[in-house]
C-alpha positions in Angstrom: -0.1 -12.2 -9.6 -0.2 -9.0 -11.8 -4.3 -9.4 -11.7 -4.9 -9.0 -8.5 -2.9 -5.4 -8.0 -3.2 -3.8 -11.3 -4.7 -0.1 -10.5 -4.9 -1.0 -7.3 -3.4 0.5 -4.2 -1.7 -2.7 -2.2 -0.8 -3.1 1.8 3.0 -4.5 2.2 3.8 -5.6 5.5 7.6 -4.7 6.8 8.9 -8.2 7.0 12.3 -10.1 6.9 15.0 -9.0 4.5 13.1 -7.9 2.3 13.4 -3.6 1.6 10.4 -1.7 1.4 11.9 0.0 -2.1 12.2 -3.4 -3.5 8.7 -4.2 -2.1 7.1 -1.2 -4.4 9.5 -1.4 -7.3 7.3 -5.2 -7.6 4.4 -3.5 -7.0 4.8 -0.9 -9.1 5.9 -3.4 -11.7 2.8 -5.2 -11.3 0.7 -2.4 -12.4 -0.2 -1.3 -8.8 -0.9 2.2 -8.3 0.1 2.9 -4.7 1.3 1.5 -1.4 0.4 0.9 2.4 3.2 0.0 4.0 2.4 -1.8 7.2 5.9 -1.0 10.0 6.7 -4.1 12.7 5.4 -3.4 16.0 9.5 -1.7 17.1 9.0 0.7 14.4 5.4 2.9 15.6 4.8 5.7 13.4 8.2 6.0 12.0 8.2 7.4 8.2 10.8 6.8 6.6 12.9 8.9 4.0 13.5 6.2 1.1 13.0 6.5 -2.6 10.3 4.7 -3.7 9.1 4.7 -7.0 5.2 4.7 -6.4 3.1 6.9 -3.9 3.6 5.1 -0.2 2.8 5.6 3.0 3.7 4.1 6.3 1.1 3.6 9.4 1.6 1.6 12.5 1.1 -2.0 12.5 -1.8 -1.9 15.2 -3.6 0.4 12.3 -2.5 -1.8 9.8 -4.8 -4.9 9.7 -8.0 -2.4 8.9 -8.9 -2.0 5.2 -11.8 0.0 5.4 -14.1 -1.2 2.2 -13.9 0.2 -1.6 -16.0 3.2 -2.0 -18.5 3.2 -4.2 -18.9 5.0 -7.1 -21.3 8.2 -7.1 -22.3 10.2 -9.9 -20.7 13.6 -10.5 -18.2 13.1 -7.6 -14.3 13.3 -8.2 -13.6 11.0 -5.3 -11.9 8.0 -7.0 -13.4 4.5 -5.6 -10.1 2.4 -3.8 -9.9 -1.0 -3.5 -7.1 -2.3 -1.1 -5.3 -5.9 -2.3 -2.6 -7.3 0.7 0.6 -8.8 -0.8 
């Protein structure tokens, strides 16, 4: 649902057949603006090199099932507020 991840940053879990590229090239179609890519257990910290087509980055799935809440917005700071959206 294009709603729900439009300008938002969204949390993809590593999963089946599915390739993470393809995973943010539907994001990224979507309207989302970035990517958490949550790796299977096998996989730790590994990053790796692929071409995606929207900001991403990879963390270990015993980080991944934190979403830390949106900031909120403060007057005269540049810090963007985040909201994180799970696909």
């Amino acid at each position: 649902d294009p709603s729900k991840v439009k300008g938002k940053i969204v949390a993809c879990d590593r999963e089946g057949n599915i390739k993470s590229v393809a995973e943010g090239q539907e994001a990224s179609s979507a309207g989302a603006k970035g990517m958490l890519l949550n790796n299977r257990p096998q996989q730790g910290k590994t990053s790796l090199a692929e071409p995606h087509v929207l900001s991403c980055v990879t963390r270990p799935q015993n980080e991944s099932k934190y979403h830390p809440p949106a900031a909120p917005e403060r007057a005269g700071s540049h810090a963007p507020a985040y909201d994180i959206t799970s696909m």
